[in-house]
C-alpha positions as CSV (number, residue, x, y, z in Angstrom):
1,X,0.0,0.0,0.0
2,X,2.8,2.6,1.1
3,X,4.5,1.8,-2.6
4,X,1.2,3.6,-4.0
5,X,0.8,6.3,-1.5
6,X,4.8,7.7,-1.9
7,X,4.6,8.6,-5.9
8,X,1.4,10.3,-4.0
9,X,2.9,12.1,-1.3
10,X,5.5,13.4,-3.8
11,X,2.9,15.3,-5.8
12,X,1.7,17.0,-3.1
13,X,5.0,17.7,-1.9
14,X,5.7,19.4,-5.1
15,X,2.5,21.2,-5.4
16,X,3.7,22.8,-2.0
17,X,7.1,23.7,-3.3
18,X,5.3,25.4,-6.7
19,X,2.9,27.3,-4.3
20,X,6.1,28.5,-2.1
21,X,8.1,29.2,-5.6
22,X,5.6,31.4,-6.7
23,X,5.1,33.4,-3.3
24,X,8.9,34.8,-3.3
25,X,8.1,36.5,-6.2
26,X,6.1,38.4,-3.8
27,X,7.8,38.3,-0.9
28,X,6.9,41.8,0.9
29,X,3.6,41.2,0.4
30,X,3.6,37.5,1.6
31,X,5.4,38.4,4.8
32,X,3.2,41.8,5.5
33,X,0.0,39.6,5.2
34,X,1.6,37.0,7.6
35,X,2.3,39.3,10.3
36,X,-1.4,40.5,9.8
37,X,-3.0,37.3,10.5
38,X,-0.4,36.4,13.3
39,X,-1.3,39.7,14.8
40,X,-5.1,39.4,14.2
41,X,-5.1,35.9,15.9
42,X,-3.0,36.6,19.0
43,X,-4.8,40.1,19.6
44,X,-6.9,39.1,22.8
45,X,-4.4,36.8,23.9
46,X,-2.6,37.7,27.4
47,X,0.7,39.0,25.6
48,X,-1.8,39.8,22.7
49,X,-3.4,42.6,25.3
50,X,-0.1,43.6,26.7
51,X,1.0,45.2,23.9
52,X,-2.1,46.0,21.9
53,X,-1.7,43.8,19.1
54,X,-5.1,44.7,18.0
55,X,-4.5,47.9,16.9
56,X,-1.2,47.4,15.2
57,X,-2.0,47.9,11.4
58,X,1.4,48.4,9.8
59,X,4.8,46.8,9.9
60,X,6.3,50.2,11.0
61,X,3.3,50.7,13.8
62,X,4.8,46.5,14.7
63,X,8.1,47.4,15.0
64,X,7.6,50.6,16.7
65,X,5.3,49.4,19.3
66,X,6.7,45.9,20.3
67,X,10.2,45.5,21.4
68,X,12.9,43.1,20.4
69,X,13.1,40.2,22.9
70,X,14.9,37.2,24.0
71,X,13.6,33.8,25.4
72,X,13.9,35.1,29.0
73,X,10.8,37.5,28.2
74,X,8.7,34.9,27.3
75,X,9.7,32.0,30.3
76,X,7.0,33.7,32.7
77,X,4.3,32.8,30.0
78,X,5.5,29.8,29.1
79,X,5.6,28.8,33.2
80,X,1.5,29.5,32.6
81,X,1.2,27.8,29.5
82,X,2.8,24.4,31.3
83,X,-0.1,25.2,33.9
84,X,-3.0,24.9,31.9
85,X,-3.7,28.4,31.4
86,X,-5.3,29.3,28.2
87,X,-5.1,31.7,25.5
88,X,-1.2,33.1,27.4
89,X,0.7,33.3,24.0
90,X,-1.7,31.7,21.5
91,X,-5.6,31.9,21.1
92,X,-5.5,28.1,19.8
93,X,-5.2,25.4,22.8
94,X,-1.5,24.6,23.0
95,X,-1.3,20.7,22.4
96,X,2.2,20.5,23.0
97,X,5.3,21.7,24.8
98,X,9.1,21.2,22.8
99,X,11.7,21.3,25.5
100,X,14.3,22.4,24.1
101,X,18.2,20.1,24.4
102,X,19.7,23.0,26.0
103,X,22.8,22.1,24.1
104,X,23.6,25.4,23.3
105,X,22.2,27.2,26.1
106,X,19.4,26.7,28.9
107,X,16.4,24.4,28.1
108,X,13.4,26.9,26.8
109,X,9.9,25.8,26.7
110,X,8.0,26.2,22.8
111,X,4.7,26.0,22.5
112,X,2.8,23.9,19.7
113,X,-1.0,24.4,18.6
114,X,-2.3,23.0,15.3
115,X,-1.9,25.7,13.4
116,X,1.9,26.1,14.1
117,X,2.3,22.3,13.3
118,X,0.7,23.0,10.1
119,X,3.4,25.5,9.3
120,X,5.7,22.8,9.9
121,X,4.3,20.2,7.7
122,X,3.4,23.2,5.1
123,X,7.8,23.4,5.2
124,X,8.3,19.8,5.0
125,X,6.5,19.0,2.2
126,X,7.8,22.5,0.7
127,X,11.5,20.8,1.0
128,X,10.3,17.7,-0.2
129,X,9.0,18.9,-3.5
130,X,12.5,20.6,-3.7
131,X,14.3,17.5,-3.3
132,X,12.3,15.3,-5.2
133,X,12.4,17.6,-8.2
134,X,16.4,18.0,-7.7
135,X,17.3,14.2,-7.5
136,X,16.5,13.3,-11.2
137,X,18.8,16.5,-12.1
138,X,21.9,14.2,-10.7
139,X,21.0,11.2,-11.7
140,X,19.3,10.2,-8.3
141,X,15.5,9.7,-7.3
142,X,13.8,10.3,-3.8
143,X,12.3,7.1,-2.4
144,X,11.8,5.8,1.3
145,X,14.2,7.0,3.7
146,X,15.9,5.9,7.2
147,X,15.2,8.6,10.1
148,X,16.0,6.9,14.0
149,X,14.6,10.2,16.0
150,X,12.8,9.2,18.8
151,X,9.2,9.5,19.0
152,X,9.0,9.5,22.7
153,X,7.9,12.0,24.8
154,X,8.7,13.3,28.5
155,X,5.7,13.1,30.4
156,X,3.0,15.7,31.0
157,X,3.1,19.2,32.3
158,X,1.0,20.4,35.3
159,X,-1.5,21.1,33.1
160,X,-1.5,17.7,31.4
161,X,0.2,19.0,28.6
162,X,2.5,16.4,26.6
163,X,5.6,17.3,26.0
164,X,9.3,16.6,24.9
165,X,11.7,16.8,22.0
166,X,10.4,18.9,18.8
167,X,10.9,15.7,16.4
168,X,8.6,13.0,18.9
169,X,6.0,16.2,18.4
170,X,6.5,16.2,15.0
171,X,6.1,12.7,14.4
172,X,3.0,12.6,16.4
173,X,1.0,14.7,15.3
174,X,2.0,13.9,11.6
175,X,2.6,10.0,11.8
176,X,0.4,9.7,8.9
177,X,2.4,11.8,6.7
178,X,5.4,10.2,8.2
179,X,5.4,6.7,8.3
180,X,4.9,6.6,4.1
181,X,8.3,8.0,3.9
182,X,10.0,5.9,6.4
183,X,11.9,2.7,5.2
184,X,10.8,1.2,8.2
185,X,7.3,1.2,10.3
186,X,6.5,3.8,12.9
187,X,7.2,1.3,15.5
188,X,10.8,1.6,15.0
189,X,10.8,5.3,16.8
190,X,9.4,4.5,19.8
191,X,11.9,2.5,21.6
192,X,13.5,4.5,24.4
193,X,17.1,3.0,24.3
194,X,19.2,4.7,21.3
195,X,21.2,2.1,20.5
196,X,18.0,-0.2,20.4
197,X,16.2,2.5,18.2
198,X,18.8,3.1,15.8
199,X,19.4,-0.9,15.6
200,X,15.7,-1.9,14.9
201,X,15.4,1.0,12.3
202,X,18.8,0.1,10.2
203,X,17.3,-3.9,10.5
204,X,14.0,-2.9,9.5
205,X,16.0,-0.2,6.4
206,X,18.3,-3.2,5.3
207,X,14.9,-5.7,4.3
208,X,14.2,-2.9,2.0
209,X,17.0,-2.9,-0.9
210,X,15.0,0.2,-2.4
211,X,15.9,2.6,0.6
212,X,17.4,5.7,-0.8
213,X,17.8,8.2,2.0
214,X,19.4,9.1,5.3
215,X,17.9,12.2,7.2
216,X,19.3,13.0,10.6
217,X,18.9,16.3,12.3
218,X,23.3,17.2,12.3
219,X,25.8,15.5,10.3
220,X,27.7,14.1,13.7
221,X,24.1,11.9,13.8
222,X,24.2,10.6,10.5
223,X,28.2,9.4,11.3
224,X,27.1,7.8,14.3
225,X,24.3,5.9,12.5
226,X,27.2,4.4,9.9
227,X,28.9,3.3,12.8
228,X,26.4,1.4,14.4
229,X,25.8,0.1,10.8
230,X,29.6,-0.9,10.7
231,X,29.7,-2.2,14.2
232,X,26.2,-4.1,14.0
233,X,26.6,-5.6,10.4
234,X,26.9,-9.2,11.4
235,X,24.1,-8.9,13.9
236,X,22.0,-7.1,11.6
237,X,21.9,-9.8,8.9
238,X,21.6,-12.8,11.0
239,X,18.6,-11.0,12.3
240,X,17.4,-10.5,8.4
241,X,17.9,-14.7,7.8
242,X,16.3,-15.5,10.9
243,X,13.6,-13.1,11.0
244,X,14.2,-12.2,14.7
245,X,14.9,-9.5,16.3
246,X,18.2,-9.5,18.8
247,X,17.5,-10.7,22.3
248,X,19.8,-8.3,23.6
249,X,18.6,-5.4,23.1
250,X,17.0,-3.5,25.3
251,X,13.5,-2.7,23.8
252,X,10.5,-2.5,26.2
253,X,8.4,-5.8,25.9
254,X,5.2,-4.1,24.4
255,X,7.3,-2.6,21.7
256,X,9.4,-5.5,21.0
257,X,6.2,-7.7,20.9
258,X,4.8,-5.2,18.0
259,X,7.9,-5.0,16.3
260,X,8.0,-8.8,15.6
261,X,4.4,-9.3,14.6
262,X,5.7,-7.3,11.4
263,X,9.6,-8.4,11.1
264,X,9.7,-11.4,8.6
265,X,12.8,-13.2,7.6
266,X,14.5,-11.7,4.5
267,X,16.8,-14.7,3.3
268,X,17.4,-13.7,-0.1
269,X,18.3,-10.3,1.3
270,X,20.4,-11.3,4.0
271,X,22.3,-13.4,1.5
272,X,23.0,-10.5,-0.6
273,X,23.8,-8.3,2.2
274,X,26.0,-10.9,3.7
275,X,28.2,-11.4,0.1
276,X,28.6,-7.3,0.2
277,X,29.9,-8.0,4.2
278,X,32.4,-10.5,3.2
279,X,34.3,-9.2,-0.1
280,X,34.1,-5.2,1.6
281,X,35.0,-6.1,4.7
282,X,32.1,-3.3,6.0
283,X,28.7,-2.4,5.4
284,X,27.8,1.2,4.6
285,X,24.8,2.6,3.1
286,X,26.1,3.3,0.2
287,X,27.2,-0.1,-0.5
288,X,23.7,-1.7,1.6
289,X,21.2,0.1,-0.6
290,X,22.6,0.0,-4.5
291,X,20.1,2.7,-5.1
292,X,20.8,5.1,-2.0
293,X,20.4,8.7,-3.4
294,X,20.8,11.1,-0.8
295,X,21.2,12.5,2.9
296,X,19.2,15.2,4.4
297,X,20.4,16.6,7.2
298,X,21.6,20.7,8.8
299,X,24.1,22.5,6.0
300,X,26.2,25.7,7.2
301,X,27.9,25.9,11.2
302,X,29.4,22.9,12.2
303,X,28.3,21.0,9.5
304,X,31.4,21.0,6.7
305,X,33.2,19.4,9.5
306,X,31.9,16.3,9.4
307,X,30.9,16.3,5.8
308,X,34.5,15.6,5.3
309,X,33.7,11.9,6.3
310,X,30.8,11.7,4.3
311,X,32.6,10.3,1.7
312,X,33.8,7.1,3.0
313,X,30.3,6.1,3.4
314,X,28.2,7.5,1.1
315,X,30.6,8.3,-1.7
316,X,29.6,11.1,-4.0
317,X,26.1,10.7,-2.7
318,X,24.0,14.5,-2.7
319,X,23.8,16.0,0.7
320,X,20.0,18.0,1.0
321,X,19.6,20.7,4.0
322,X,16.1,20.0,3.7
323,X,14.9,23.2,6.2
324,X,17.3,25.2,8.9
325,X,14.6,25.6,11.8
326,X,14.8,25.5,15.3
327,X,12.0,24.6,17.8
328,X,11.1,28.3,17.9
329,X,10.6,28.4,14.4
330,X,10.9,27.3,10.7
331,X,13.7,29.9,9.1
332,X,14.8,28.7,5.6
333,X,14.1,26.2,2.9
334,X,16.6,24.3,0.4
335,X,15.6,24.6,-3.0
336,X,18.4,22.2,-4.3
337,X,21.1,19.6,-3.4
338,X,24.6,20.0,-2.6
339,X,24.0,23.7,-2.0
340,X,24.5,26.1,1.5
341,X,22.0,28.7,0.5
342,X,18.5,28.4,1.6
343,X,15.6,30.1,1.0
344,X,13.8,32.3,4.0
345,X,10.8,30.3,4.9
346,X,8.7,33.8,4.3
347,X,5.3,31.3,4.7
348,X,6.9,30.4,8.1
349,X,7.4,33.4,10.1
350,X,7.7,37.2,9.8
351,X,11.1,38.3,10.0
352,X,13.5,41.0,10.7
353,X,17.3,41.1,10.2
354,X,19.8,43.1,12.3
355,X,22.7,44.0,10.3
356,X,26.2,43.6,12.3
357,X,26.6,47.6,13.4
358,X,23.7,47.7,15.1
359,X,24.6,44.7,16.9
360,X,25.3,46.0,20.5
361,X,22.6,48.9,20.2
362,X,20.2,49.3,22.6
363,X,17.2,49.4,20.4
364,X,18.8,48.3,17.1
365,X,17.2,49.2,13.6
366,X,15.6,46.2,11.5
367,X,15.8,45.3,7.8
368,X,13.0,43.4,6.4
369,X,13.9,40.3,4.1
370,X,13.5,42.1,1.1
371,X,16.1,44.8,2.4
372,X,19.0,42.7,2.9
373,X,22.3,42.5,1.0
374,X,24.4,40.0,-0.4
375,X,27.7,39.1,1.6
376,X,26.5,40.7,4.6
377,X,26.2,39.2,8.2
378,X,22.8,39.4,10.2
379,X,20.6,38.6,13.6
380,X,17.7,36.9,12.7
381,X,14.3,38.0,14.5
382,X,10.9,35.7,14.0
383,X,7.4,36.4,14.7
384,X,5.3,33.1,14.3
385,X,1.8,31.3,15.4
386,X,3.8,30.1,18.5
387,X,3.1,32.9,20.4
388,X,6.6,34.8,19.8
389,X,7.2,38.5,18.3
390,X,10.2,39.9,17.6
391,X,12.2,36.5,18.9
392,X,16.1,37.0,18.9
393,X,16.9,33.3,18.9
394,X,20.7,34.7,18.5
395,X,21.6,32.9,15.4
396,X,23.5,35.3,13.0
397,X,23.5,34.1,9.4
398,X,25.2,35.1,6.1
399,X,23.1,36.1,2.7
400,X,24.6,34.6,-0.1
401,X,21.8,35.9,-2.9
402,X,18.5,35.8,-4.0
403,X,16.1,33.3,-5.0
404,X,13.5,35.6,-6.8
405,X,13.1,38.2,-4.1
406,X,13.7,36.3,-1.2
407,X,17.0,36.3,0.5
408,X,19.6,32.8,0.8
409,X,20.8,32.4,3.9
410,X,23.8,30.7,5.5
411,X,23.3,29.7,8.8
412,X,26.5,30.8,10.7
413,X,26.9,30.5,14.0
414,X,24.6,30.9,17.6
415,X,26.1,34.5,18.9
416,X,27.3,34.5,22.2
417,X,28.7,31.0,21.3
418,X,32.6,32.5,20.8
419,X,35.5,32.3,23.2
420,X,37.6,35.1,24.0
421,X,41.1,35.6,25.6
422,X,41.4,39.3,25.8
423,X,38.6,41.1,23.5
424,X,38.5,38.9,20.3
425,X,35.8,37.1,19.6
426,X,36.5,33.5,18.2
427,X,33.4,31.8,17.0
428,X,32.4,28.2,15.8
429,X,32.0,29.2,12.4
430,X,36.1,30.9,12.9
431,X,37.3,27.0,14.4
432,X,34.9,24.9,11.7
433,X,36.5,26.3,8.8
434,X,40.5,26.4,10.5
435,X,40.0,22.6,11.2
436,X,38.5,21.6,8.0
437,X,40.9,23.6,6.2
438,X,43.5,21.6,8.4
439,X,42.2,18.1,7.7
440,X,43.0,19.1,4.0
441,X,46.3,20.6,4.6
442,X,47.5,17.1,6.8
443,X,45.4,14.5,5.0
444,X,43.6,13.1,8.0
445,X,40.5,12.7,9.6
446,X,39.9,13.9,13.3
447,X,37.0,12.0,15.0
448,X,36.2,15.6,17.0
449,X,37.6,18.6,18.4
450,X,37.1,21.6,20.9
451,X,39.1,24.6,21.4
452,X,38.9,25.9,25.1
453,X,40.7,28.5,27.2
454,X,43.0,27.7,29.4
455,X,42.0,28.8,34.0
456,X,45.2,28.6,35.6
457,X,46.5,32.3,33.8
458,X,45.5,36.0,32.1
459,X,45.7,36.2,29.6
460,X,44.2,32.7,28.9
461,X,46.0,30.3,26.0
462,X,44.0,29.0,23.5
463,X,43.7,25.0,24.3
464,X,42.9,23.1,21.1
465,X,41.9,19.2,21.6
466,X,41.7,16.8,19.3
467,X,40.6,13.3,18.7
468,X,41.9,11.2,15.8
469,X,40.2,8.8,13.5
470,X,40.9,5.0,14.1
471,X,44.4,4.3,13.2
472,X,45.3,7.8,12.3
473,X,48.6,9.0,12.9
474,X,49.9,12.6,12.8
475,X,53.1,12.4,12.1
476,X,53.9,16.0,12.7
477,X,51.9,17.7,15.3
478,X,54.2,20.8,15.9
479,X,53.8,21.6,12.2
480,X,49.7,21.1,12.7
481,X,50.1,23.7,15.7
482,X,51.5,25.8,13.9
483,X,49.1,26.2,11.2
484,X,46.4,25.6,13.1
485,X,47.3,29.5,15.1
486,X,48.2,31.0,11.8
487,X,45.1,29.8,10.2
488,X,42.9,31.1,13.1
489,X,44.9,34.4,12.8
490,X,43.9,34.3,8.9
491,X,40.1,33.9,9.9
492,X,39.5,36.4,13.1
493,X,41.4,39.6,12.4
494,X,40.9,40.3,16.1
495,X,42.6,37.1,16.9
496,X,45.8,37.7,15.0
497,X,46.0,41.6,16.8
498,X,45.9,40.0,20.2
499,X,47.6,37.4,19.1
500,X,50.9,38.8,18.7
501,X,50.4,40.7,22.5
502,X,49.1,39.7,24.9
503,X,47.5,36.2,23.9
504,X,49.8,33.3,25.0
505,X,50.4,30.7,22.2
506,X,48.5,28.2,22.2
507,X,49.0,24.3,22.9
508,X,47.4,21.1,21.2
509,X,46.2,18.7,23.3
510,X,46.0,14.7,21.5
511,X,43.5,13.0,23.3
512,X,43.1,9.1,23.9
513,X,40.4,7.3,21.7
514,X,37.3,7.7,22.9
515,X,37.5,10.9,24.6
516,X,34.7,12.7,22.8
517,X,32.3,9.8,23.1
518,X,32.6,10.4,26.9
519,X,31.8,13.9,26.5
520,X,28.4,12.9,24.4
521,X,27.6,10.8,27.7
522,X,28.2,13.5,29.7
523,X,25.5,15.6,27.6
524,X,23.2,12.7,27.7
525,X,23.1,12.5,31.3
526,X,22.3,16.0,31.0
527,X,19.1,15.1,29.7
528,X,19.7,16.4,26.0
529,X,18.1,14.2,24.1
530,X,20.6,11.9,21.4
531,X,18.3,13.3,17.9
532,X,19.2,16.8,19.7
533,X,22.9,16.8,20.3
534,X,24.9,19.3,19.2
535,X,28.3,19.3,20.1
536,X,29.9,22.1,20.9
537,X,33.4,22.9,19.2
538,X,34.3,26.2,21.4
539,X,33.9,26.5,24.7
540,X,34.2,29.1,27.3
541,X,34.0,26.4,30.0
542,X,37.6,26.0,31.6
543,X,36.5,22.2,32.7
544,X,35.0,21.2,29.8
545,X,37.5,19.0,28.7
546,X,38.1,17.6,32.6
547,X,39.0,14.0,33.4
548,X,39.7,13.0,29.6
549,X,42.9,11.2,29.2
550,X,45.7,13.2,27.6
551,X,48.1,11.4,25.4
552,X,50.1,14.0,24.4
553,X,50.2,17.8,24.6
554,X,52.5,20.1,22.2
555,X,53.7,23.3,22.3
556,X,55.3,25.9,19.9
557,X,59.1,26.7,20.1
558,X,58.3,30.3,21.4
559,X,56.2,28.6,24.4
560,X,58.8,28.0,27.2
């Protein structure tokens, strides 16, 4: 039956990406009548009343009248939402509450009513017209894909409110939609053991030879899904022959029992997969699925990084950014693959663009989307159905161009997120591009790293850790060191002024195998949830890097 619906699903998909297409050639006027019916809605709400949305009639009147805030404004009414009360942020019940992972900052609650879901699948079909009109450009075609978010939630709130992660809301509330892209049945998200989730939905992915996608939230999650897939092969396929699922893994007995009333034995597939096993060595998607066309998951920040590994898994395979959002919000839309530039999501949310002098003003002036100019760096501000005007999530993003008249963004960097020694900034986006350019320059492949500041002096040194790849060897670290600070002086002006006096030069740090996967734990434990993490590669926290095993630390000649 799903075989029917897909070819289905994909014309609707692209009649939502024609329908989006054709609004940014109108893009002022989309994004004025947004605001109007956000306004309109929210007008008697608590907030709404506060600040008179009702009589707001023009974008000036809304940027004059309400001011520019941060999460911290809006915890007090999400504290009421959690309670039960009605009509706080958003005249539509709220149905559910996305806790946020905190990775990058402290856990915010986000509410969801129906009609802010509906923005969200509105922007997921959007993106999957895009990619499923962009495949057959490369030779590729969309088909069923492999997703292991969980689709658990937390609990309830005290006013009997589900909530947890944004993707088990998601899911949810759109299973329908979902589960006839999925390679493997709905089931597969539910167990609450990651290993045991990610397991069941690669054994479930490999009986289907005709998968053809990967989509993970970040690129470090797709990684760690080929590794299971490495790790797991043998396991996996016996499970195919046998048509069982392993005994030892830890899946709650109602879930398990559902999950083998539909796992059959696959022999002729396990045979196949088994001859790929033996004369490889490994199991990768790219050689498991003969068909596998692409991987959607987040483009921009962090993310070139661990694209460098892509490769030895997926080959040339396209890489699709599918949408940049955030549980706040729904920011951009990729119109093709293999591409950094998205499209603002002007459907999504009204929003407003800080440009970089007005930065640290009190009151700073906005652009609107149609204002914006190519190169330049911006704050991004969103006004949406989830009860937030004027939202500074903090992310600052690059235009790169136009598509029609709406702006392409880059997604840089979270501000705030930057270390400093003295007063230069050094941001993720500054260390992402330093190591990749770094992995080039020495031909190898680091499993992680995380630049920190040293707490035992002042001016602080800059303390760059690094993890490498199974049997990697560096065989000249002082050399690596030494580009690695003139590469970061290349990037952040700032840092190659202070650099010279009175920054300290700084020392690499090698650190046992393993090391990162500890800190991932240590996140875990935190309560981030696994489909969430983002790991951070700066970090102004002396004792980040605490208790992980040093095998060697390096220094430059001038350090004595």
């Amino acid at each position: 039956m799903a075989n029917f619906i897909l070819p289905i699903a994909t014309e609707i998909a692209k009649y939502y990406q024609r329908k989006f297409v054709h609004k940014t050639r109108q893009t002022d006027r989309v994004q004025a009548s947004f605001l109007k019916q956000v306004l309109h809605t929210h007008q008697n709400t608590l907030l709404g009343r506060q600040y008179n949305l009702g009589e707001i009639e023009t974008v000036e009147q809304f940027r004059d009248r309400v001011p520019i805030l941060p999460y911290s404004s809006y915890e007090p009414f999400t504290d009421l939402i959690a309670r039960g009360e009605p009509n706080v942020l958003t005249s539509e019940p709220v149905v559910y509450l996305t806790l946020t992972s905190g990775s990058t900052g402290k856990k915010k609650l986000i509410p969801t009513t129906r009609k802010s879901q509906n923005i969200v699948r509105q922007a997921t079909l959007t993106s999957t017209g895009f990619i499923a009109d962009s495949l057959p450009k490369v030779g590729k075609q969309f088909g069923k894909l492999l997703v292991t978010n969980s689709a658990q939630t937390w609990g309830k709130t005290e006013g009997n409110i589900d909530y947890g992660p944004s993707s088990a809301g998601v899911l949810r509330m759109d299973n329908r939609i979902y589960k006839n892209l999925f390679a493997h049945p709905y089931d597969t998200l539910l167990p609450g053991d990651s290993l045991a989730r990610h397991y069941v939905c690669l054994l479930f992915a490999l009986a289907d030879a005709e998968t053809r996608g990967m989509l993970a939230n970040f690129p470090m999650l797709i990684l760690r899904t080929c590794n299971y897939l490495e790790k797991y092969a043998d396991d996996l396929i016996k499970d195919l022959e046998t048509g069982t699922i392993a005994p030892w893994l830890e899946l709650e007995s109602g879930v398990r029992d559902r999950l083998e009333k539909q796992f059959n034995p696959s022999t002729q597939r396990s045979r196949q997969l088994r001859e790929i096993y033996q004369s490889e060595g490994k199991l990768t998607p790219e050689l498991a699925w003969s068909d596998f066309s692409f991987v959607a998951t987040a483009r921009g920040g962090t993310s070139d990084f661990y694209f460098e590994r892509f490769p030895e898994y997926f080959g040339n395979t396209p890489i699709f950014g599918a949408v940049y959002s955030s549980a706040e919000g729904i920011f951009s839309i990729y119109p093709d693959v293999n591409t950094d530039g998205s499209i603002l999501a002007i459907d999504c949310c009204f929003f407003e663009f800080i440009a970089q002098e007005q930065w640290d003003v009190e009151h700073p002036k906005t652009l609107l989307a149609t204002e914006v100019k190519v190169g330049e760096f911006y704050r991004i501000l969103i006004t949406n159905f989830s009860g937030f005007y004027r939202y500074d999530i903090g992310d600052v993003v690059e235009v790169v161009g136009f598509y029609e008249q709406a702006p392409l963004l880059i997604f840089r960097y979270r501000r705030g997120g930057f270390i400093s020694s003295t007063t230069e900034k050094t941001t993720e986006f500054h260390a992402t591009e330093v190591m990749r350019s770094l992995q080039q320059q020495f031909n190898l492949k680091l499993e992680d790293f995380c630049i920190t500041l040293s707490g035992d002096e002042f001016p602080a040194r800059y303390l760059i850790y690094i993890e490498l790849n199974d049997n990697v060897k560096l065989a000249d670290p002082e050399a690596f060191l030494d580009s690695c600070d003139r590469k970061l002086q290349e990037v952040n002006t700032h840092y190659q002024i202070s650099r010279k006096d009175p920054i300290p030069p700084p020392r690499l740090r090698i650190l046992a195998p393993g090391s990162f996967g500890i800190i991932r734990q240590r996140q875990l434990q935190k309560g981030i949830p696994d489909s969430q993490l983002k790991f951070p590669h700066i970090s102004e926290d002396r004792n980040f890097m605490a208790g992980l095993t040093v095998e060697r630390e390096i220094r430059l000649p001038e350090d004595s």
